[in-house]
C-alpha positions in Angstrom: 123.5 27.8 101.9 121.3 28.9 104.2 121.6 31.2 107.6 120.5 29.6 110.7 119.4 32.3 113.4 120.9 31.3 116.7 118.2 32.1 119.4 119.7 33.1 123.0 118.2 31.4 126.1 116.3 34.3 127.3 118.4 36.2 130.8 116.6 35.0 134.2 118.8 37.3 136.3 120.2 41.1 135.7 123.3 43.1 137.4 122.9 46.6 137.8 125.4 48.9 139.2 123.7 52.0 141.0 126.5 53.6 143.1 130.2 52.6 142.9 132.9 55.0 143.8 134.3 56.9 146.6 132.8 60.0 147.7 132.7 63.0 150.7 130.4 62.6 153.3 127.7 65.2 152.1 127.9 63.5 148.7 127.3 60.1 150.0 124.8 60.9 152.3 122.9 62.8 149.0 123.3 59.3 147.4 122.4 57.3 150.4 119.8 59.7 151.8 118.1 59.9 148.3 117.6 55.7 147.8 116.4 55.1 151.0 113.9 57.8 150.7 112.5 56.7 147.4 112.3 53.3 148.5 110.2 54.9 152.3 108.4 57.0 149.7 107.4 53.6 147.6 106.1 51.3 150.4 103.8 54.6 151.8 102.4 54.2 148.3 102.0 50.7 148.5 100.4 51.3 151.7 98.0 54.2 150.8 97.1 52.1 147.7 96.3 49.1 149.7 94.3 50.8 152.7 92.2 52.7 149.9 90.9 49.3 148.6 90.4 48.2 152.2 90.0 50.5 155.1 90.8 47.4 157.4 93.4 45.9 155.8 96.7 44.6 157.5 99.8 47.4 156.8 102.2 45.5 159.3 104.4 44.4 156.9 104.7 47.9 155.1 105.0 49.9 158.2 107.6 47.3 159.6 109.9 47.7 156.2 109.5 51.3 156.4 110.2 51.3 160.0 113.2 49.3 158.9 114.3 51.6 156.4 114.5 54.5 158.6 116.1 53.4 161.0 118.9 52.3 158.8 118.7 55.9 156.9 119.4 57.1 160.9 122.2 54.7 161.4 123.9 55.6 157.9 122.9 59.2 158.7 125.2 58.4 162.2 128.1 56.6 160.4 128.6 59.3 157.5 128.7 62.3 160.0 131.5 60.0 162.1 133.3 59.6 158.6 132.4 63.6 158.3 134.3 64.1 162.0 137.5 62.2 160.5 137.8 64.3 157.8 137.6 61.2 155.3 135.5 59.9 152.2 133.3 57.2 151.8 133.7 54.5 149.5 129.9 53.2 148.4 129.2 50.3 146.3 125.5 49.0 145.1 124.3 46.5 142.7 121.4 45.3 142.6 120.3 42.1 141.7 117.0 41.2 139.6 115.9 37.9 139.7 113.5 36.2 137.5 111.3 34.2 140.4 108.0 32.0 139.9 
C-alpha cells in the first residue's frame, strides 16, 4: 500500500490579530500612536525613495495618505484624552487583512 501526499490549495488570504483587548488611555494611545506613526514613517520613505529617482515626480498620493493619517492620529489623539477625562479604558481591536491580489 502506498501513501498518497494530500497537497493543500495554497492560502490566498491571511488574518492577523495586532491589537485586541481593553486598555487605559495612555496605553492605547502607545498602541495607537505607535501604528500610525510607522505607517506616516513608511509612506515618507516611499516618498523620499520615489523623489530620489525623479526629482519631478508626482508625491500627491503619498502626501495625501500621510495627510490622512495624521489627521486621524489627531482625531484618535482627541477621542483617547476624552476617554482619559472620563476616567475609563479603551477597548481596541485590529486585524488586518492580507489579500492575495493580481
Amino acid at each position: 500500500m502506498q501513501a498518497t501526499e494530500v497537497k493543500k490549495a495554497p492560502k490566498t488570504k491571511q488574518k492577523v490579530q495586532l491589537v485586541k483587548g481593553d486598555f487605559t488611555p495612555s496605553e492605547a494611545w502607545d498602541i495607537i500612536g505607535s501604528l500610525v506613526d510607522v505607517k506616516i514613517n513608511f509612506h515618507k520613505l516611499q516618498r523620499l525613495q520615489r523623489w530620489e529617482g525623479y526629482h519631478k515626480c508626482d508625491t500627491g498620493d503619498l502626501n495625501s495618505r500621510i495627510e490622512e493619517l495624521q489627521q486621524a492620529e489627531a482625531e484618535a489623539k482627541e477621542f483617547i484624552a476624552q476617554v482619559r477625562k472620563q476616567g475609563k479604558k479603551v477597548s481596541i481591536s485590529g486585524t488586518l487583512e492580507i489579500k492575495v491580489t493580481e
